[in-house]
NUBA-502321 format. One record per residue (C-alpha): residue in three letters; x, y, z. Coordinates in steps of 0.02 Angstrom, whole numbers, plus 50000, padded with zeros to 5 digits. Example, Ala and Ser with C-alpha at 12.3 -4.5 7.8 and 13.67 -1.06 7.14 Angstrom:
2
ALA506154977550390/SER506844994750357/
This chain:
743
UNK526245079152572/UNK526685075352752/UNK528145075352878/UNK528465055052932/UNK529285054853122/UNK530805046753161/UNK529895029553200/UNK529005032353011/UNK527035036853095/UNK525935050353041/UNK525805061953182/UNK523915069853235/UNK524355085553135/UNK524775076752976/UNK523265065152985/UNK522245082953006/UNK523075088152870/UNK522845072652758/UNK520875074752796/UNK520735092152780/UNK521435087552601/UNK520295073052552/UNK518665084552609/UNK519355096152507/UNK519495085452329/UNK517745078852378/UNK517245092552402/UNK517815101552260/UNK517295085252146/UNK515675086652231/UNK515665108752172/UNK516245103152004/UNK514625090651983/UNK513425105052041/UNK514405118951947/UNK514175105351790/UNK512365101851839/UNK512085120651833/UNK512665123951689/UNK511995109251612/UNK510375114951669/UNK510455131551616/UNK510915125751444/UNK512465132251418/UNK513155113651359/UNK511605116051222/UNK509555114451234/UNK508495105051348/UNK506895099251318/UNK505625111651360/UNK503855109251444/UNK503145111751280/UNK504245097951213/UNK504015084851383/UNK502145088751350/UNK502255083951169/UNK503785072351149/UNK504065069450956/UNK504535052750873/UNK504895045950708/UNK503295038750706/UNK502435028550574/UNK500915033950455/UNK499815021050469/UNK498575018250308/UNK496925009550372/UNK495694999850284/UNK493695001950286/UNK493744985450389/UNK494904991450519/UNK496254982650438/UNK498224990550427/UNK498454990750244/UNK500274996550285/UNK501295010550350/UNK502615025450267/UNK504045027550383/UNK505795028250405/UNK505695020350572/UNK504355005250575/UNK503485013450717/UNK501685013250783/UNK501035016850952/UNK500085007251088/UNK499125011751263/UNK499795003051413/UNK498324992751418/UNK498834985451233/UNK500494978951295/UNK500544961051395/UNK501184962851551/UNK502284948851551/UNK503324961551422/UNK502964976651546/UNK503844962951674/UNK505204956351568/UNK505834973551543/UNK505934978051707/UNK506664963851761/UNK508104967051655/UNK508414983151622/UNK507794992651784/UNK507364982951944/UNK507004998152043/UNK505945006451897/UNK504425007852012/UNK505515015552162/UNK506805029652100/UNK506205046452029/UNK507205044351855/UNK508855041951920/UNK509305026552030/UNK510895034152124/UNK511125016652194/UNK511375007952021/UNK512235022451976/UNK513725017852117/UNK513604997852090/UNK513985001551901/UNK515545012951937/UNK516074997552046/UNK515924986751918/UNK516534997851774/UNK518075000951900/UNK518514981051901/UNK518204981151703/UNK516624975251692/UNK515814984451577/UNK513884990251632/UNK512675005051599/UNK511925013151725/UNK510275022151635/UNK508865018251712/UNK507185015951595/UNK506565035451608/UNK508585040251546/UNK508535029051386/UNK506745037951358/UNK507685053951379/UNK508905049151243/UNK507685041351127/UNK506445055451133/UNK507555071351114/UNK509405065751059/UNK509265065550889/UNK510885057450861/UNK510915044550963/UNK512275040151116/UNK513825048251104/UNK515275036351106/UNK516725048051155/UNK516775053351333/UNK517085072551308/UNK515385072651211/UNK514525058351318/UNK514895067451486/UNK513645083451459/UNK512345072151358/UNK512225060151511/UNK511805076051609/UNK510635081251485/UNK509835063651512/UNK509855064051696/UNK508935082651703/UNK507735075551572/UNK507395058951652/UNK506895068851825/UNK505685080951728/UNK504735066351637/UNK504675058151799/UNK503675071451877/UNK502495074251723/UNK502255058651687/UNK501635041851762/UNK502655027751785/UNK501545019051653/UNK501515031251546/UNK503335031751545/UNK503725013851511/UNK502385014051363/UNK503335029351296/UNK504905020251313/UNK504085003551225/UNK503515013751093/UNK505285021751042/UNK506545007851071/UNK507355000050924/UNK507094981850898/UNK508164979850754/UNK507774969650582/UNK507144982550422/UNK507234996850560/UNK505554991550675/UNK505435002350810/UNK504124999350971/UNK503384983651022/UNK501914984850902/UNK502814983550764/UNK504054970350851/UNK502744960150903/UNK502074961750698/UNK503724958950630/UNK504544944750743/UNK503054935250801/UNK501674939450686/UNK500354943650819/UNK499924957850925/UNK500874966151098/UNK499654959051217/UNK499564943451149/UNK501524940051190/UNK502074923251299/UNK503424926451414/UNK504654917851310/UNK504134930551168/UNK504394944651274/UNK505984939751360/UNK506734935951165/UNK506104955351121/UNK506804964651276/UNK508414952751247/UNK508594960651081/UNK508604978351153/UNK510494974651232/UNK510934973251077/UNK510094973750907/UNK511384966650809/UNK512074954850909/UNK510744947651001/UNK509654946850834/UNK508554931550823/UNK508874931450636/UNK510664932850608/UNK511434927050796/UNK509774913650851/UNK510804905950973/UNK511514920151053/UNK509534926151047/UNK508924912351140/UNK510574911651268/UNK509854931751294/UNK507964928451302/UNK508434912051434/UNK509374925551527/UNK507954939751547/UNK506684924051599/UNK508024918451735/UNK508024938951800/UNK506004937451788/UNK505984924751906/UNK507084931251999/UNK506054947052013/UNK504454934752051/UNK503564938051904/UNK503864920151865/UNK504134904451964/UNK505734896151930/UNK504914881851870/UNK503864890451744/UNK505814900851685/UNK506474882451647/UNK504934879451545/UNK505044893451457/UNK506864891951445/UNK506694873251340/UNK505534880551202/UNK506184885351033/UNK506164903050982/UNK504664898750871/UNK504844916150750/UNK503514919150624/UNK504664933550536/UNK503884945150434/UNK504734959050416/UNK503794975950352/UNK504164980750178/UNK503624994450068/UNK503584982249922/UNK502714967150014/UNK500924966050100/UNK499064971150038/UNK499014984449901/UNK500534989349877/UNK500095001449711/UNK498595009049789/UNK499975013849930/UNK501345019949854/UNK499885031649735/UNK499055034849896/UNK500665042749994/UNK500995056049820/UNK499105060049826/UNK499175063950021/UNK500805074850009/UNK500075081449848/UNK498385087549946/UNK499435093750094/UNK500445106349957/UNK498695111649864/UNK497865113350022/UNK499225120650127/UNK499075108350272/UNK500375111850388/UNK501055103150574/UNK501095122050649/UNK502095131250478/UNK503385114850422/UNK502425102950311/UNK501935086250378/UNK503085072450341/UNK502325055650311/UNK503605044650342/UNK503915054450538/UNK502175061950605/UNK501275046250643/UNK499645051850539/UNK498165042050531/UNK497455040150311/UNK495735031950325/UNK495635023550155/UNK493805017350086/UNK494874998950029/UNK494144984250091/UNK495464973050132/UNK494684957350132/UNK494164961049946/UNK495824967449915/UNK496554950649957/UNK495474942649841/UNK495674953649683/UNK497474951749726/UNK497204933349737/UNK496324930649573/UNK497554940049472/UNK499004929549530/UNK497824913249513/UNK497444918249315/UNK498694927449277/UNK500024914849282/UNK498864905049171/UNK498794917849045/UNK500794920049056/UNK500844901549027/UNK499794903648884/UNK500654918148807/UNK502334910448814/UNK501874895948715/UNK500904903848593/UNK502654915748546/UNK503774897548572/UNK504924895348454/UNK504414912448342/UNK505734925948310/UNK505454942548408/UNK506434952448306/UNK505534946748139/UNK503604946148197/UNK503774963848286/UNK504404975748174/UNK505074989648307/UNK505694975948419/UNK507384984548409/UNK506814999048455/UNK505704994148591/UNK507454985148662/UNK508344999548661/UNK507035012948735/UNK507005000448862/UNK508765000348908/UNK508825018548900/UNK507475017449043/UNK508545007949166/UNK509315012149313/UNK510705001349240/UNK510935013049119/UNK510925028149186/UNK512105022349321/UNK513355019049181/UNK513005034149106/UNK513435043749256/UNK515215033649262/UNK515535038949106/UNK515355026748988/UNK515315026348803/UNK513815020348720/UNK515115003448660/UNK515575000248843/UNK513635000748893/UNK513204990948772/UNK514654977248836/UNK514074977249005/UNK512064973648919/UNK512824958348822/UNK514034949948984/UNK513174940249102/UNK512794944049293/UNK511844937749429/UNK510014945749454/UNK508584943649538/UNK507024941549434/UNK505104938349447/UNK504024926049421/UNK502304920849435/UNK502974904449542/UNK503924916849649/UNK505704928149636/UNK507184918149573/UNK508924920649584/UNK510054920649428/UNK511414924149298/UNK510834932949129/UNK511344944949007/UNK510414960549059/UNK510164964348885/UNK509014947048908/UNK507974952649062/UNK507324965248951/UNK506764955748808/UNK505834945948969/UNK505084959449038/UNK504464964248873/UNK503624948448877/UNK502874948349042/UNK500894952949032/UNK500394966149144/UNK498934968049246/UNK497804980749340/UNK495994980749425/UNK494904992349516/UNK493074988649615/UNK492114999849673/UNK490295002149740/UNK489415010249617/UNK488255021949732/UNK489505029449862/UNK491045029149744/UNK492005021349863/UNK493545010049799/UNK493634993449882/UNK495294986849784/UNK496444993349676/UNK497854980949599/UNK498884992349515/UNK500034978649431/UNK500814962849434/UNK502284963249564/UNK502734981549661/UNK504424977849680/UNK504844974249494/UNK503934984149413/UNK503294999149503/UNK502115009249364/UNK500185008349432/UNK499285004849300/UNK497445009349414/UNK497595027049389/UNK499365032449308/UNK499205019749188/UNK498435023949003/UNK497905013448865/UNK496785011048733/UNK494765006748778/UNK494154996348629/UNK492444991748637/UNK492224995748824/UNK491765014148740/UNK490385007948644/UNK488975010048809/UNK489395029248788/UNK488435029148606/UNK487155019148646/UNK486785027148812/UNK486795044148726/UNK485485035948578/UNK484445028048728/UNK484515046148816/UNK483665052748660/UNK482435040148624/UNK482925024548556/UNK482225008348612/UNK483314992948648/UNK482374983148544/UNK482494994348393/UNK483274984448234/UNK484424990348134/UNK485214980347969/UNK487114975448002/UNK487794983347842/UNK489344994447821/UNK489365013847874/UNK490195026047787/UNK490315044147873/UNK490295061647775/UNK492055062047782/UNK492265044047705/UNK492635035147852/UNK492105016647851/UNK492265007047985/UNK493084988447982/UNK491954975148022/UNK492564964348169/UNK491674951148195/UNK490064953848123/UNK488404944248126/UNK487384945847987/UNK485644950847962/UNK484604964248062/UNK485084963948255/UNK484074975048399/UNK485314987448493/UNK485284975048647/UNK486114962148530/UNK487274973648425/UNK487954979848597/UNK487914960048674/UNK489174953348521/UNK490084969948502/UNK489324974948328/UNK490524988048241/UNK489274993948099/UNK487664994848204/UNK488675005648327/UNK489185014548198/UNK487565017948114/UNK486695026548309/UNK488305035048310/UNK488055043648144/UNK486125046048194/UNK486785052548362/UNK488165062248328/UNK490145061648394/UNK489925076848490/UNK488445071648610/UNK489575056648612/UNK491115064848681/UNK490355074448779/UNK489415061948875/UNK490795050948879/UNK491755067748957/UNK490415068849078/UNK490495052749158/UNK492155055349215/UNK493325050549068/UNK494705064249113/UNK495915059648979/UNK496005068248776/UNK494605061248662/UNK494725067448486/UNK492995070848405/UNK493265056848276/UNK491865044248191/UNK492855031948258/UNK492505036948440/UNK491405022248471/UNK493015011148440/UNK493735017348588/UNK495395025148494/UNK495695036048641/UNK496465032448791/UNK495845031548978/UNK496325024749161/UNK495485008749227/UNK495145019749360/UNK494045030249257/UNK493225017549158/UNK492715008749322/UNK491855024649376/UNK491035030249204/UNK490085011449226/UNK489765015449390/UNK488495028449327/UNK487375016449220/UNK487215005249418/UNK486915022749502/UNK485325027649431/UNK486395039449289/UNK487275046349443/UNK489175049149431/UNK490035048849593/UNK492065053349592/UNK492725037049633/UNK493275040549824/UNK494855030449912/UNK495245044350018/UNK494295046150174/UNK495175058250312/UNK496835060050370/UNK497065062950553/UNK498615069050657/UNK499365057050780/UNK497965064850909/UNK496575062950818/UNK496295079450733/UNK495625078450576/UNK496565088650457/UNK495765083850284/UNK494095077350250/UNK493815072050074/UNK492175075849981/UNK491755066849831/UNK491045076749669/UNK489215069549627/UNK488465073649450/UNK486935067249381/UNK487485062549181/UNK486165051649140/UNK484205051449141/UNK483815038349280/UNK482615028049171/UNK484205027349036/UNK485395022749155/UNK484205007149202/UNK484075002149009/UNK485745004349000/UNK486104988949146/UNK484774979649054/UNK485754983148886/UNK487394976148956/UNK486644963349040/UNK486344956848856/UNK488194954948838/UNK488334942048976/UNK486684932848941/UNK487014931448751/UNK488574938948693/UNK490504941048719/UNK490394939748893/UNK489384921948910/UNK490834911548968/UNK490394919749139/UNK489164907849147/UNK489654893749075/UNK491054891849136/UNK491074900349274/UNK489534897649351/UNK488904916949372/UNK487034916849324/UNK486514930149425/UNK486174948049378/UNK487934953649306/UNK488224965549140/UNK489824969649075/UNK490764974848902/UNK492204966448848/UNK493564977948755/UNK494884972948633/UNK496174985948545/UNK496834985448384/UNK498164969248345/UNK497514964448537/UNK498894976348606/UNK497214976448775/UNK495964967548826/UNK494734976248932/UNK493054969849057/UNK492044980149148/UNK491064971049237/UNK489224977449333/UNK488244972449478/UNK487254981649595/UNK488294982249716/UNK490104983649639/UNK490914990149465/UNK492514981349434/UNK493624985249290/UNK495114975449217/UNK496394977549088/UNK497684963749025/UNK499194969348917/UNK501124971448909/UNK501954985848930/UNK502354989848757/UNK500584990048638/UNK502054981548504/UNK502004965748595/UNK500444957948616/UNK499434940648562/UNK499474937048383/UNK497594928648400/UNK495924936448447/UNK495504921248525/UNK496774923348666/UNK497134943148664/UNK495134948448679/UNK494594955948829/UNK493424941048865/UNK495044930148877/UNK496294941448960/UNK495244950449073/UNK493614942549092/UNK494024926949192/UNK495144939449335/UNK493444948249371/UNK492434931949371/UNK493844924649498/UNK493574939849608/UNK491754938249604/UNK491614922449642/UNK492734925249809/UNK491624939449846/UNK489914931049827/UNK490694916249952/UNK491114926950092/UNK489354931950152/UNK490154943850292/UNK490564955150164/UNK488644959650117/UNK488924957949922/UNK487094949149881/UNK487124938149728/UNK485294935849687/UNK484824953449695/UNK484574965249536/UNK484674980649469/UNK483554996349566/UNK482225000349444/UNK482165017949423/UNK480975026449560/UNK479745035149401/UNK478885021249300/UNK479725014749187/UNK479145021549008/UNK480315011848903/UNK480024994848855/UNK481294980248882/UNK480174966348812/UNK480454966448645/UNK478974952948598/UNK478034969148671/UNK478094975748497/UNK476464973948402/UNK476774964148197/UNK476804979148092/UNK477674991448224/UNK478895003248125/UNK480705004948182/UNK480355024748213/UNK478805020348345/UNK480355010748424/UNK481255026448423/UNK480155035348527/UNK479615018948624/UNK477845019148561/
């Protein structure tokens, strides 16, 4: 490159030319970077973010679902990610992070050139550091939608892309503002949680300002490496990390050494609990909720600017009317008796053949095979029917439920069929009664296992919880509570005669036919009545299902939703007012904007003053009839009605229970109407369902915050009342048709 002397020196010219050369390679390294910046910045290596999209940076932010108590029920996402304001996050996370990952965060405009030479010093001697700075990682979480590139050809114009970026955030945005952005988009690892809300939720149960120091060193530790520095899987590599960012804290003087060492000698103290779609409050009502919401979207054409909103990415707000406090306790008091009744159940089928007591057993196997994702997996392999039915009968391990918690095991699938026949099911709904708003809704036993919501999906035989509908339709046209009518068979025109149940002989008023369920009574105002007035009151009050216009109507043959047998009742509390039971209040976009409203449909169904008779009537059932164990053994002698239900061979057992305040329905059976108790005593609706709603209740009633008032009764209607309730009213001598008309 240059002529040596004789004596081997460089002369002046060749030193001029070895310096004219090296100005030259910097020179043209230092074109290449600005031709590449250029370019880069005039998009030519692909799209940068615009203003538009620096204004309005998008994230794969969480839909949060939120209680009437302020309460997160849960969130629909495919990252676990909710947003905070800088003022929500503790500064010693703010300080931690810094500390760490960007010491001159509050100095540089987005890129620290200074870093940017110590790392290439460092990277040189093969020690391997990156050299992003705080506002770059925001650039590559916010708008590079696959992540870090890990070969250089590709890396090389997304780090420009990054460096551009970083500059214009810096200028549009504040330095708080930035490192909130960036704490609201970094991944923290474990069941994909993303931002320090829901790290601080999922790692340390609690909230982001309420994080110690050693907290937040552990959760910016995690960020250098979500797999490897993972407090679950790698806990002593997590607290080496965590030790590491409180040293670099001090260092920084956010905390004395001293106070580092303390720190540095405490356990990492995790309360894990991860966010799951199957675990947490309400689970049912959820998973209904999120079809209903996307369903409203499509009917209503509700749109994020022409694409349709995705749940699980546009960080919408669903304002739900469910109490969560009261959802905790209905969900408490269906695990408490249910795994009493499941108890009970099993040893009343001990020792007894399933395939000989239940005819269609067989059958009831084998549709339930057919169901399984087992076998339809097989299917899709291409098995034969002999080869699926090999892999039912050989054992495997599986994970099952149970009402003392999920066990691991080995069993013939074939066998976890035949137990999950067995398993009772569950489902309840409250609401209040005059705004229609739902305040829990159990939609079954266990999400995870068995995912069918049996709230509003969920159909099945009434029983005797239909029998209000006839009497409120007689009291509608005149009859008197206290009218008596002999308990003798019924035979219709078409020679229909109803079965007995359990009757009680002799002549009984309509209050006490209706209290002790009375089949022929019912059936005598029925035939007075008429089934069409019938049906279509019962249609009226909300009962959205197929009712055939049969005599035996007041059985309650048909079938119907808890969740519209909890709002028919709701009508008899509501002055004969129906009100569409409401769990949907507005949905907002992640800036507030509401985009649907919902507006419940009102009707009035009943006559006030019948609607008030009608809360009388059924308080009859609790103070003397099918529903008494409420009070004795309970303990509920305030003003409560009700009206147990049980379906032929007790395949259901139904209560809907009344207060003034609340409506709360329950239904007990198992999933096939086949299987079911072989006694009254245990498969009746006061058994199976009753003491769930009593449970509940009595939860309710204890927690005075939640302004449920025991000792408080029924409204009166706002007219004078012109039928009469006081049955030793009656005059000797009065004829049952003056009680007709309530003379």
């Amino acid at each position: 490159m240059w002529i040596k002397t004789e004596n081997n020196k460089l002369t002046p010219q060749d030193i001029r030319r070895y310096n004219w050369f090296v100005w030259k390679f910097i020179g043209a390294c230092f074109a290449f970077v600005v031709i590449i910046i250029l370019l880069t910045a005039f998009e030519i290596f692909g799209k940068l973010p615009s203003f538009r999209d620096l204004e309005n940076p998008k994230s794969n932010q969480a839909t949060i679902v939120l209680s009437s108590d302020k309460q997160e029920l849960g969130t629909y996402y495919v990252e676990n990610r909710s947003n905070v304001n800088y003022k929500d996050i503790s500064p010693n996370v703010i300080n931690a992070l810094v500390a760490t990952e960007d010491k001159r965060f509050y100095d540089h405009s987005g890129i620290d050139f200074s870093r940017i030479f110590t790392i290439f010093i460092h990277n040189l001697f093969g020690s391997k550091q990156g050299g992003s700075t705080i506002t770059q990682q925001l650039a590559l979480n916010l708008f590079s939608e696959k992540g870090r590139e890990h070969s250089f050809i590709k890396r090389l114009p997304q780090k420009l892309k990054e460096l551009i970026t970083a500059v214009r955030i810096e200028r549009r945005y504040t330095k708080e503002e930035i490192i909130t952005m960036y704490l609201n988009t970094v991944d923290f690892g474990a069941y994909s949680t993303f931002g320090i809300k829901s790290a601080a939720r999922t790692y340390f149960n609690t909230t982001p300002d309420k994080l110690s120091p050693d907290q937040a060193a552990l959760l910016v530790g995690i960020l250098n490496g979500t797999g490897k520095y993972s407090p679950i899987r790698h806990p002593d590599k997590a607290l080496a990390r965590r030790n590491l960012v409180l040293t670099r804290m001090a260092e920084a003087g956010y905390l004395s050494s001293g106070q580092a060492d303390e720190f540095k000698l405490k356990p990492l103290n995790l309360d894990f609990r991860p966010v799951d779609h199957n675990e947490g409050l309400a689970t049912y009502f959820r998973d209904y909720l999120k079809r209903d919401v996307q369903k409203i979207f499509e009917e209503k054409s509700i749109d994020n600017n022409g694409k349709p909103y995705d749940l699980d990415r546009d960080g919408l707000k669903i304002y739900t009317t469910i109490n969560a406090t009261m959802q905790e306790y209905a969900e408490e008091a269906q695990k408490e008796y249910m795994r009493i009744l499941q108890n009970q159940f099993n040893q009343h089928w001990k020792g007894i053949s399933l395939w000989k007591s239940i005819p269609t057993f067989k059958a009831l196997l084998d549709a339930g095979m057919r169901r399984s994702d087992r076998y339809r997996e097989l299917r899709a392999e291409g098995k034969s029917d002999e080869e699926i039915k090999a892999d039912f009968n050989t054992p495997t391990k599986m994970n099952i439920f149970t009402w003392k918690g999920d066990i691991d095991t080995t069993m013939k699938p074939i066998d976890s069929i035949v137990y999950c026949k067995m398993l009772l099911r569950n489902s309840l709904m409250s609401m209040d009664p005059t705004t229609g708003y739902v305040k829990a809704w159990v939609g079954g036993i266990n999400f995870e296992h068995f995912k069918y919501d049996q709230v509003k999906q969920g159909m099945r035989q009434v029983g005797s919880t239909a029998k209000p509908f006839t009497y409120a339709v007689a009291i509608e046209n005149g009859y008197s509570p206290c009218m008596v009518i002999p308990n003798v068979p019924v035979t219709f025109p078409d020679g229909y005669t109803p079965a007995s149940g359990d009757t009680r002989a002799g002549d009984l008023t309509l209050r006490q036919a209706l209290g002790w369920s009375q089949n022929w009574i019912t059936a005598a105002l029925l035939k007075e009545v008429g089934v069409p007035a019938v049906v279509e009151l019962t249609k009226k009050m909300g009962i959205t299902s197929q009712i055939e216009p049969y005599p035996s109507v007041f059985l309650g043959p048909f079938d119907a939703s808890v969740f519209d047998m909890t709002g028919a009742y709701s009508a008899f509390v509501n002055h004969g007012l129906w009100t569409e039971p409401t769990y949907l209040l507005r949905i907002e976009d992640h800036n507030g904007n509401v985009l649907y409203e919902n507006k419940p449909k009102v009707a009035q169904v009943l006559n006030e003053q019948t609607a008030y008779v009608m809360t009388y009537m059924l308080k009859g059932v609790i103070e003397d009839g099918t529903g008494t164990r409420l009070k004795y053994r309970y303990g509920l002698n305030n003003p409560i009605g009700g009206k147990t239900g049980t379906t032929q061979n007790n395949s259901d057992g139904w209560f809907i229970g009344i207060t003034p305040q609340l409506v709360t329905g329950v239904w007990t059976g198992c999933e096939d109407r086949d299987i079911h108790f072989r006694s009254t005593s245990l498969g009746e609706g006061a058994n199976s369902a009753l003491p769930i709603f009593a449970m509940y209740m009595k939860r309710v009633y204890a927690n005075t915050d939640l302004g449920i008032k025991k000792n408080v009764d029924f409204d009166q209607p706002k007219t004078p009342l012109t039928i009469t309730l006081d049955c030793n009213a009656y005059q000797p001598g009065t004829t049952e048709a003056d009680k007709k008309l309530n003379f």
